[in-house]
VOBA-1610 file (N, C-alpha, C; in pm, whole numbers, padded with zeros to 5 digits, always signed):
BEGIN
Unk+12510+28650+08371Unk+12513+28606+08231Unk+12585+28711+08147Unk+12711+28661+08091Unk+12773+28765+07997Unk+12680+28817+07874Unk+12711+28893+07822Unk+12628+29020+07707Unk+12661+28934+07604Unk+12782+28829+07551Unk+12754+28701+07481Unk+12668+28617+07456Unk+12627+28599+07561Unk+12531+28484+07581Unk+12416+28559+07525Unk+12367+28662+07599Unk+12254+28735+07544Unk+12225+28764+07388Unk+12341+28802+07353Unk+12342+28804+07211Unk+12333+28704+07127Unk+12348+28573+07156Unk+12322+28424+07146Unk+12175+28421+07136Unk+12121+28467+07248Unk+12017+28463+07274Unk+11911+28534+07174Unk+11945+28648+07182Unk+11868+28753+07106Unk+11873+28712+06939Unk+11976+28643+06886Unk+11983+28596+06749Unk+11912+28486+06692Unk+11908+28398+06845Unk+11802+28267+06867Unk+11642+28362+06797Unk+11605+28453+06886Unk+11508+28520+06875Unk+11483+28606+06732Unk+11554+28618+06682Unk+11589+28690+06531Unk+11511+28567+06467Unk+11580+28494+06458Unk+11573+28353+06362Unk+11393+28299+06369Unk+11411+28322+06441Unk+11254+28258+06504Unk+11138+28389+06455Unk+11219+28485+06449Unk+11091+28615+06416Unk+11107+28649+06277Unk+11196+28644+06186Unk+11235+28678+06060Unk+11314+28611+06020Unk+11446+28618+05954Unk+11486+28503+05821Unk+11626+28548+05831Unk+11648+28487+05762Unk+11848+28439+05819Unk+11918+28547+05784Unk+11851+28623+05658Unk+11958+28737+05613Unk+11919+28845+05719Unk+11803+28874+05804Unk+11777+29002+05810Unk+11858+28986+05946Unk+11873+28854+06009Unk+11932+28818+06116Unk+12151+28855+06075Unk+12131+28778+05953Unk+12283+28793+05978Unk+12291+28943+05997Unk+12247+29046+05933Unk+12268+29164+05944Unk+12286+29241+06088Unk+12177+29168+06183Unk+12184+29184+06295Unk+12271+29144+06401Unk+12354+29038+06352Unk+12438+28979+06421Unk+12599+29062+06355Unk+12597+29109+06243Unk+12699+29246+06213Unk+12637+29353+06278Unk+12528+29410+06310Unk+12521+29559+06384Unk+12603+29518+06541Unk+12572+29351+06590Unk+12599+29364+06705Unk+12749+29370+06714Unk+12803+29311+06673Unk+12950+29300+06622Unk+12995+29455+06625Unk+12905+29538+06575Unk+12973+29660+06566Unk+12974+29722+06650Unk+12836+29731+06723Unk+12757+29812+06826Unk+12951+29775+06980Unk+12969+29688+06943Unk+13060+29620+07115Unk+13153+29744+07080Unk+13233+29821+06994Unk+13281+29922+06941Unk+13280+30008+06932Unk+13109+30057+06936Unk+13031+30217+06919Unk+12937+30247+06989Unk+12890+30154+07062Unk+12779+30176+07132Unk+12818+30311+07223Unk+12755+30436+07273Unk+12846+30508+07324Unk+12877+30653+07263Unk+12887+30633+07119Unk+12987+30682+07022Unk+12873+30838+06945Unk+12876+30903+06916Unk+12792+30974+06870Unk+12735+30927+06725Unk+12800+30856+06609Unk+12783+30779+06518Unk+12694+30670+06533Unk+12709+30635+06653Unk+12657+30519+06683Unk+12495+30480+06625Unk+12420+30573+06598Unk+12280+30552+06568Unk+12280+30481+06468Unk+12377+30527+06339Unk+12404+30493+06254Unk+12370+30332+06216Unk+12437+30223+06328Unk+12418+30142+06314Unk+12329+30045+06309Unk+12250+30104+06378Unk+12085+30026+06383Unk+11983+30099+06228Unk+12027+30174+06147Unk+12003+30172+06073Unk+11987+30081+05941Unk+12093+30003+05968Unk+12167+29924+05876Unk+12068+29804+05858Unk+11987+29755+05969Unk+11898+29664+05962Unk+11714+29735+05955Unk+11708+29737+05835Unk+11562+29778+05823Unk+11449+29703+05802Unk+11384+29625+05899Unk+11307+29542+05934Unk+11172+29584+05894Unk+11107+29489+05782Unk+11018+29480+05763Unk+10919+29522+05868Unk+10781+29565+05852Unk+10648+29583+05955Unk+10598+29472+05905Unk+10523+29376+05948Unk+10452+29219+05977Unk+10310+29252+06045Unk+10225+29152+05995Unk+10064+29210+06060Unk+10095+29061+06187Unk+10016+29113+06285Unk+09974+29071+06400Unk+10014+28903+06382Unk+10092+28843+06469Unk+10081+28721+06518Unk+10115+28666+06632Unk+10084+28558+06698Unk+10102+28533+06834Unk+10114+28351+06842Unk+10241+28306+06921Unk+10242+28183+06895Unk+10267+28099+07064Unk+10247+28064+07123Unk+10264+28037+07298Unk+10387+27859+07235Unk+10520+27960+07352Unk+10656+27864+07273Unk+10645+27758+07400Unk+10606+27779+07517Unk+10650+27723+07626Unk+10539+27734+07759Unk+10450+27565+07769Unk+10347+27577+07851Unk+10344+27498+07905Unk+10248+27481+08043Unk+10222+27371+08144Unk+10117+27270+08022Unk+10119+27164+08012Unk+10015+27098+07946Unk+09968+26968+08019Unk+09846+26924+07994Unk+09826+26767+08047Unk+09763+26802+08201Unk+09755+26692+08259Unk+09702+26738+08415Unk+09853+26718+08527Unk+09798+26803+08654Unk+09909+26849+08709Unk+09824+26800+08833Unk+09943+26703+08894Unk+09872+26640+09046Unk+09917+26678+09165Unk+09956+26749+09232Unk+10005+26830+09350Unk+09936+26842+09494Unk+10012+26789+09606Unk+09964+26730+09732Unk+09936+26895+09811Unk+09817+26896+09878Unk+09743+26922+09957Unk+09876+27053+10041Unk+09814+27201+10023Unk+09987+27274+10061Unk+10072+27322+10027Unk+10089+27228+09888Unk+10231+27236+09824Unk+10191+27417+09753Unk+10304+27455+09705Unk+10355+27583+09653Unk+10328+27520+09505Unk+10260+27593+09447Unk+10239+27589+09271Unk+10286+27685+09193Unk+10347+27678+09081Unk+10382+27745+08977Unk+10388+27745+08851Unk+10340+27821+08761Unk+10236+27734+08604Unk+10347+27829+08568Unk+10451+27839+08415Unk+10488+27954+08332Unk+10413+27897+08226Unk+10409+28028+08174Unk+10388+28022+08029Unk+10428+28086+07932Unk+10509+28125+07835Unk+10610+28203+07734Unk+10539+28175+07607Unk+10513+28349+07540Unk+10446+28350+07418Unk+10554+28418+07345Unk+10548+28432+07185Unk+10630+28516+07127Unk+10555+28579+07061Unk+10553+28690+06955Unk+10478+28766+06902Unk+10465+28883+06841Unk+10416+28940+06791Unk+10407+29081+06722Unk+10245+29147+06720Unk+10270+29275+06768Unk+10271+29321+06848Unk+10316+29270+07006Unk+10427+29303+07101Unk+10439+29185+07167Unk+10267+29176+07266Unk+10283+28994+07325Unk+10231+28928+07357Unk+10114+28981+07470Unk+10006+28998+07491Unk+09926+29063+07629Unk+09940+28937+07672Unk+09955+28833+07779Unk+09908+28760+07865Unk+09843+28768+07978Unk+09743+28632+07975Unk+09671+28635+08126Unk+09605+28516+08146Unk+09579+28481+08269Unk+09560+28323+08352Unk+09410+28318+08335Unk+09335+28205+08332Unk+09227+28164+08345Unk+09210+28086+08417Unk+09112+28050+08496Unk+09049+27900+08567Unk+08880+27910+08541Unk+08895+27819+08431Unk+08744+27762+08380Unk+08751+27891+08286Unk+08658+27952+08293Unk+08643+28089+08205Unk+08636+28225+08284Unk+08679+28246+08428Unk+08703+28342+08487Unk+08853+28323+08506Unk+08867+28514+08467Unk+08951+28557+08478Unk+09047+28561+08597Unk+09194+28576+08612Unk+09217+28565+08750Unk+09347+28681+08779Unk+09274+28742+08891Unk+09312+28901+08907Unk+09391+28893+09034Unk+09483+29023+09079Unk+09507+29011+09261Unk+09444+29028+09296Unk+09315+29050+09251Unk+09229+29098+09430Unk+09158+28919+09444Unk+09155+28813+09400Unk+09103+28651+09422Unk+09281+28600+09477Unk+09180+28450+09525Unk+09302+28378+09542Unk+09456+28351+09513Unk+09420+28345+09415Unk+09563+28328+09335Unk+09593+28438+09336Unk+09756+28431+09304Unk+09864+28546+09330Unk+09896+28518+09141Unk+09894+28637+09083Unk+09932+28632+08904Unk+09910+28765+08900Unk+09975+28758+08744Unk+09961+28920+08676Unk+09856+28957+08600Unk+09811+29087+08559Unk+09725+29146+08525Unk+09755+29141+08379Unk+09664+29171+08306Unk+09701+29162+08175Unk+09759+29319+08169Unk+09899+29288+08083Unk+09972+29428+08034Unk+09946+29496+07926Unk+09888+29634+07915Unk+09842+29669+07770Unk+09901+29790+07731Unk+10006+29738+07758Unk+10146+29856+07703Unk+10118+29841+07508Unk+10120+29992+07484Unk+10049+29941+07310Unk+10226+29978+07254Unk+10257+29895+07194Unk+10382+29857+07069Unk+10399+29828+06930Unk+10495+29851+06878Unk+10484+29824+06699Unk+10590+29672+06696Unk+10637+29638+06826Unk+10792+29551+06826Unk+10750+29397+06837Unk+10806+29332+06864Unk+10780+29204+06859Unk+10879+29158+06969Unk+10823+29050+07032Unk+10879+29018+07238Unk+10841+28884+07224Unk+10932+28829+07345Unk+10900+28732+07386Unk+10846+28744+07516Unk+10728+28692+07582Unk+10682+28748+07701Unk+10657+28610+07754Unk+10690+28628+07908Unk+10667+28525+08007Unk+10546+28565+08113Unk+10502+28467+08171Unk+10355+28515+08256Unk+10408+28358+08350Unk+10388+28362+08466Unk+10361+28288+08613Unk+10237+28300+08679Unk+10163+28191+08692Unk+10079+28169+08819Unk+10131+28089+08919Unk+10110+28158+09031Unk+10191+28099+09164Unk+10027+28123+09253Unk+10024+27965+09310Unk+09986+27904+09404Unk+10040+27882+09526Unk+10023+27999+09639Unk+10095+27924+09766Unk+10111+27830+09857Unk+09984+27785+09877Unk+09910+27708+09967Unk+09845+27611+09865Unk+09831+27525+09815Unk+09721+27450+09738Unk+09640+27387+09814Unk+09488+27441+09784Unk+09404+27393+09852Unk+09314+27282+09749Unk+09174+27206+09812Unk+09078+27186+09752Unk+09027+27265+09601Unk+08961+27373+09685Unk+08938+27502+09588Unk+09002+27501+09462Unk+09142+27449+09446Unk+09253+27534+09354Unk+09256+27440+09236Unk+09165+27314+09247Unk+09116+27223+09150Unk+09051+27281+09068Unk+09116+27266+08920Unk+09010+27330+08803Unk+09081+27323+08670Unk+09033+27363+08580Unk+09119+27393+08460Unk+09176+27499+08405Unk+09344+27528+08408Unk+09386+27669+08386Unk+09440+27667+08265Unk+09384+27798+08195Unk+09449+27831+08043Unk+09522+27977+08047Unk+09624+27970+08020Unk+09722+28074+07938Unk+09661+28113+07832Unk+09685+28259+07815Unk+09584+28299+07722Unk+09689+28420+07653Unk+09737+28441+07485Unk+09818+28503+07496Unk+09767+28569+07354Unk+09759+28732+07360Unk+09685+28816+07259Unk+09819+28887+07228Unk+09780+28915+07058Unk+09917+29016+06979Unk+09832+29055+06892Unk+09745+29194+06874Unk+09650+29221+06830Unk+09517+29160+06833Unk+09473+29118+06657Unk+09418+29031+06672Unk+09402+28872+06666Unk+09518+28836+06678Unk+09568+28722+06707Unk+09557+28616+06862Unk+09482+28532+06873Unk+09516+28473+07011Unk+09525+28316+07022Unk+09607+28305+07117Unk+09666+28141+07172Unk+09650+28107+07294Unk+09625+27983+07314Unk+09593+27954+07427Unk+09652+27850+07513Unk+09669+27805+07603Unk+09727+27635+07660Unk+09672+27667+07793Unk+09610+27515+07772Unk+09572+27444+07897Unk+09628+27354+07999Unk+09598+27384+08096Unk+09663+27256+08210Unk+09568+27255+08300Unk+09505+27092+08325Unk+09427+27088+08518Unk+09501+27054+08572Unk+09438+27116+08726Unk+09512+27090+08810Unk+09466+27032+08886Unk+09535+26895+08974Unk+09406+26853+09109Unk+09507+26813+09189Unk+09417+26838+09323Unk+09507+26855+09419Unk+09452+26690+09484Unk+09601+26637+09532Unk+09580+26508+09607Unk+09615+26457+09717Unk+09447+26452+09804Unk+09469+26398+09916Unk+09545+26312+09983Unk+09620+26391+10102Unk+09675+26319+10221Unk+09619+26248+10306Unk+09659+26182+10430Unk+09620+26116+10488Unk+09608+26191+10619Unk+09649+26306+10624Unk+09660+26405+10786Unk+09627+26496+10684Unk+09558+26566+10586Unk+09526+26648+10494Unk+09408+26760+10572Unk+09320+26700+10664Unk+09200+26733+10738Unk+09243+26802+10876Unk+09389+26752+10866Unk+09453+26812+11027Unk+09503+26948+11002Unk+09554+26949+10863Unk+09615+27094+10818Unk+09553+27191+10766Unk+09422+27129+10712Unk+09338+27217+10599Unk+09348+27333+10675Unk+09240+27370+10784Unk+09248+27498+10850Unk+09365+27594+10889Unk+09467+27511+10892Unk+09591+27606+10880Unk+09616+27676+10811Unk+09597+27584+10665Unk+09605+27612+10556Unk+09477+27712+10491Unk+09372+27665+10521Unk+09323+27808+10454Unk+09331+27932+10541Unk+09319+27893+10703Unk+09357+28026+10726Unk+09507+28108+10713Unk+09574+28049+10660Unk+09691+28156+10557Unk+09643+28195+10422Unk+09533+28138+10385Unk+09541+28153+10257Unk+09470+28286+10259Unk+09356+28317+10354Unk+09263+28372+10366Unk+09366+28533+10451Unk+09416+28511+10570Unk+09509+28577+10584Unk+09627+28673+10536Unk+09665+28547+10439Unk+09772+28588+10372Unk+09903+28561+10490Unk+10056+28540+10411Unk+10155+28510+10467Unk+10277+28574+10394Unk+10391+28573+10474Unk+10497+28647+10399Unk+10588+28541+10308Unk+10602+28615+10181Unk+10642+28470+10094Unk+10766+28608+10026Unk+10835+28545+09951Unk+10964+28615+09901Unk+10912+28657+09783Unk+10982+28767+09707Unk+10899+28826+09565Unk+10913+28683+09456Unk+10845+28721+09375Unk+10868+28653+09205Unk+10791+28713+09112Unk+10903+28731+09007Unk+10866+28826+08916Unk+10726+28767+08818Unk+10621+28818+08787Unk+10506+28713+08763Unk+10494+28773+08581Unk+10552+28889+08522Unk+10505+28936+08419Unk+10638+29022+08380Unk+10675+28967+08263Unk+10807+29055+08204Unk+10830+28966+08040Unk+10883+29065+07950Unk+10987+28988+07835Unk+11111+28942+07899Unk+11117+28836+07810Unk+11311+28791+07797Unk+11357+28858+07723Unk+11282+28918+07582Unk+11359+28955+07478Unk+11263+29123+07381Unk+11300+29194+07403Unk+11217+29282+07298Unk+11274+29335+07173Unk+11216+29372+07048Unk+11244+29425+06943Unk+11156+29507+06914Unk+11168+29638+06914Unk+11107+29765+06859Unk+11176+29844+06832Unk+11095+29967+06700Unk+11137+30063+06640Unk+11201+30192+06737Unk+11317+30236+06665Unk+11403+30351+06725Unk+11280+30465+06659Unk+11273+30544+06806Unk+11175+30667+06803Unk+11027+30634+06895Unk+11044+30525+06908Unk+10900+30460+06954Unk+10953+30479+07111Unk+10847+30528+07201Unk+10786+30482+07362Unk+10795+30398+07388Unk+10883+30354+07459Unk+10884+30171+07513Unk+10862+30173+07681Unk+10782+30065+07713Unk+10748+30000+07858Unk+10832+29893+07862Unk+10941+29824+07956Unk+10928+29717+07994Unk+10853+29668+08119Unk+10756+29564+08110Unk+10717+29520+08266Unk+10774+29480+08335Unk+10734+29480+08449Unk+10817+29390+08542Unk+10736+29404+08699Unk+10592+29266+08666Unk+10513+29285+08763Unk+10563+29172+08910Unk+10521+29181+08973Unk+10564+29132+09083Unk+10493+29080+09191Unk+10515+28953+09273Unk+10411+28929+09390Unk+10513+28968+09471Unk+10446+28921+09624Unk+10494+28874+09733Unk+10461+28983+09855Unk+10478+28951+09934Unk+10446+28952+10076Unk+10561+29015+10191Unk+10562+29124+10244Unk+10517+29209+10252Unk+10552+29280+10093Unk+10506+29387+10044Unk+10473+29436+09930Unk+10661+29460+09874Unk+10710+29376+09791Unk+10803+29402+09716Unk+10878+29565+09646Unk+10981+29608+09675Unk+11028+29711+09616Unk+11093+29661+09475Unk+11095+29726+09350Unk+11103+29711+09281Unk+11257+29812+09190Unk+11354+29766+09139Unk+11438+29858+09073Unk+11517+29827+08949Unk+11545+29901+08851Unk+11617+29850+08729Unk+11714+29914+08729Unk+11832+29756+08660Unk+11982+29819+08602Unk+11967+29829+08473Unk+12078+29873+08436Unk+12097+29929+08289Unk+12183+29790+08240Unk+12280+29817+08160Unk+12366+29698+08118Unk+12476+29722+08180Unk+12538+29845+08249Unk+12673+29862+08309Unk+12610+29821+08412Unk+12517+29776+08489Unk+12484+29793+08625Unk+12442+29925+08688Unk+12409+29996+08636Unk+12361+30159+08681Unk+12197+30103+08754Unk+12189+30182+08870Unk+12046+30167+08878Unk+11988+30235+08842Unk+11852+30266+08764Unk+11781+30366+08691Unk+11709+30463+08751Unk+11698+30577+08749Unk+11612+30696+08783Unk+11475+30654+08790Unk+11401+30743+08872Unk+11281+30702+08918Unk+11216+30847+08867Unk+11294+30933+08825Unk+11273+31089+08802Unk+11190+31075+08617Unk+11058+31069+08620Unk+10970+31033+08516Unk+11020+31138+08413Unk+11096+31256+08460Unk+11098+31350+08337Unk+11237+31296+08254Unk+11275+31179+08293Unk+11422+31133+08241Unk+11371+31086+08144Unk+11451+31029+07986Unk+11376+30975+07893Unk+11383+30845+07919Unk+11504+30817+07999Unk+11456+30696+08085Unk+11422+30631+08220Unk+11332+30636+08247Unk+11283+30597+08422Unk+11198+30493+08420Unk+11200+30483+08590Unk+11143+30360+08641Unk+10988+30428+08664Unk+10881+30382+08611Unk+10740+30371+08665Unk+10703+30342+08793Unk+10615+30454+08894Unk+10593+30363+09029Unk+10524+30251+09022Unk+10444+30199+08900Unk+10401+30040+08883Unk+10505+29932+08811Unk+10647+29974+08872Unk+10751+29937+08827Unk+10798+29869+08675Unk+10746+29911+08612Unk+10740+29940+08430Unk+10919+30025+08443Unk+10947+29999+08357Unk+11091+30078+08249Unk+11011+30133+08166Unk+11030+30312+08154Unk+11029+30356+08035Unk+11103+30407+07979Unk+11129+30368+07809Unk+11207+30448+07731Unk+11152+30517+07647Unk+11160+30656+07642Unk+11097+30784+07541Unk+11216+30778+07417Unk+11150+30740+07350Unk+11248+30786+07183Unk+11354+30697+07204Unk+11291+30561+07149Unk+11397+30405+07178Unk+11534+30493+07051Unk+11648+30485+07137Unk+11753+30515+07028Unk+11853+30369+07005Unk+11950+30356+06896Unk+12009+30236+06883Unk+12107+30223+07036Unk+12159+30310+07081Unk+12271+30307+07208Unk+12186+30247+07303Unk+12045+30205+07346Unk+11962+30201+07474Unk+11980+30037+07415Unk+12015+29979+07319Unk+12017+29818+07301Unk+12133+29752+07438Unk+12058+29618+07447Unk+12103+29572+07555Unk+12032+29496+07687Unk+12113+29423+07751Unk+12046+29400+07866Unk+11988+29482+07960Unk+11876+29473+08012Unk+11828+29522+08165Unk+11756+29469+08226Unk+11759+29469+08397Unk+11770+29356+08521Unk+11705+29439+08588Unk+11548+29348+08606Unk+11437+29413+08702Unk+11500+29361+08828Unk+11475+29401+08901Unk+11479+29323+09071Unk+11394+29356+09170Unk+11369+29287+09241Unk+11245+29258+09334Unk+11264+29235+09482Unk+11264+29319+09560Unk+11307+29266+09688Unk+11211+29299+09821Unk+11203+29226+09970Unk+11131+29310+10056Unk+11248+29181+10130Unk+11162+29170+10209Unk+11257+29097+10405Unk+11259+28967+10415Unk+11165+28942+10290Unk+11195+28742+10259Unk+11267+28690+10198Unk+11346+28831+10065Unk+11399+28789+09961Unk+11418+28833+09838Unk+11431+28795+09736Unk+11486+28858+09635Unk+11415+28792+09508Unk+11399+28821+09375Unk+11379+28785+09259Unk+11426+28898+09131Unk+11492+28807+09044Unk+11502+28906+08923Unk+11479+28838+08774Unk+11449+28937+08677Unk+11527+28896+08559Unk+11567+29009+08473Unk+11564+28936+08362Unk+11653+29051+08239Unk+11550+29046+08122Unk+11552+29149+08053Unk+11492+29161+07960Unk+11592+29203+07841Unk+11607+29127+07738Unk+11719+29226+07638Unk+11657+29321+07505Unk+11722+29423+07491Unk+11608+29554+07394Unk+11713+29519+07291Unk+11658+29484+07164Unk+11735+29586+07044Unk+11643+29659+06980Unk+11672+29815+06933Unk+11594+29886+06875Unk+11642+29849+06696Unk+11516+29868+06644Unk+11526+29811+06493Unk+11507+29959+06426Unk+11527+29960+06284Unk+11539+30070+06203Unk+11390+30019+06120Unk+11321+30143+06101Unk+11113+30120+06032Unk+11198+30054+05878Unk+11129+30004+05813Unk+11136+29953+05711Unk+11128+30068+05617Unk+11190+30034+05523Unk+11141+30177+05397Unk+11056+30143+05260
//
């Protein structure tokens, strides 16, 4: 995906978080930034947009809803995408227990990276095997302070007619465990936070045998793993940036790999200037 598109993207996300002027402004830093980014001046430019501070809100843009009927086996996969300020904590429910890696289901943990920025955050529950058991009601659950949203979806699983011939196969993989290819289960598409601020990006991960994890930059650089860098990779494969500056704006591409396969995505940063 060209750095166009992204910027398409990221303005989509402007619009949706604040108001047309503070956006056009942002869509001139970017204009400028393709020029200076690089440049020793360059900070300069993220100055130019001084973004209000906003108290806590949280809104879930994109969810499984209604009931979900899925045959006996099949591979399941719920997303759910919140937007927000402070960005978004997400995490999976079935009924009113929580759902962690160490149970059935394969999902992410809730992330409690603390921020002043505002994100769009995505969360996956992946079902490998659907069993009996996996019948219930699941809610997305998405916190930005004190703000929270929720969406529901059941799920029921529907009997086959040779369903009784496989079950035991089937739970004993489930119970076992099997080698399945990564997928990224917990990350932003999009972040906005203050220049000077500590930034995490996530980028949690399943799969079977245990996934290696690595980040590019926007040239394609792969990132240091050396924690004393102001920017490195976390061994719980987190991005950190120490002292977000305007030049660190841009795309960056988690990736996920072991012997089954591959998964990635991108997350795009612009750092904003504190309000005065």
């Amino acid at each position: 995906m060209t750095n166009l598109v992204y910027y398409a993207f990221l303005l989509a996300t402007c619009i949706a978080l604040f108001d047309v002027a503070i956006c056009r402004r942002l869509s001139e830093d970017i204009g400028n930034s393709e020029n200076e980014i690089g440049d020793e001046t360059s900070n300069e430019v993220g100055v130019a947009v001084p973004l209000p501070r906003t108290n806590s809100f949280v809104k879930i843009i994109k969810a499984p809803y209604g009931i979900l009927n899925k045959k006996g086996g099949e591979r399941i996969e719920l997303e759910c995408e919140a937007i927000g300020s402070p960005p978004p904590l997400m995490q999976w429910l079935m009924g009113n227990k929580v759902l962690t890696e160490n149970e059935a289901f394969e999902t992410n943990l809730i992330n409690s990276i603390s921020s002043q920025g505002r994100a769009l955050t995505k969360t996956r529950l992946i079902i490998n095997k659907a069993l009996s058991v996996h019948e219930g009601v699941f809610t997305c659950v998405a916190e930005a302070g004190e703000k929270v949203a929720s969406a529901t979806i059941t799920l029921r699983i529907v009997k086959t007619p040779d369903q009784h011939k496989n079950f035991s196969r089937l739970l004993t993989e489930s119970i076992l465990g099997q080698r399945t290819q990564p997928r990224i289960v917990y990350f932003y598409t999009t972040l906005l936070d203050f220049m000077g601020n500590d930034i995490a990006l996530p980028c949690k991960v399943n799969g079977s045998p245990q996934p290696e994890v690595f980040w590019t930059d926007a040239n394609k650089n792969v990132i240091s793993r050396d924690t004393k860098s102001r920017v490195s990779v976390l061994p719980d494969g987190e991005l950190r940036i120490r002292s977000l500056r305007w030049e660190d704006m841009g795309p960056y591409t988690c990736v996920a790999q072991n012997s089954e396969g591959d998964d990635s995505i991108t997350t795009f940063l612009y750092p904003m200037a504190l309000g005065k």
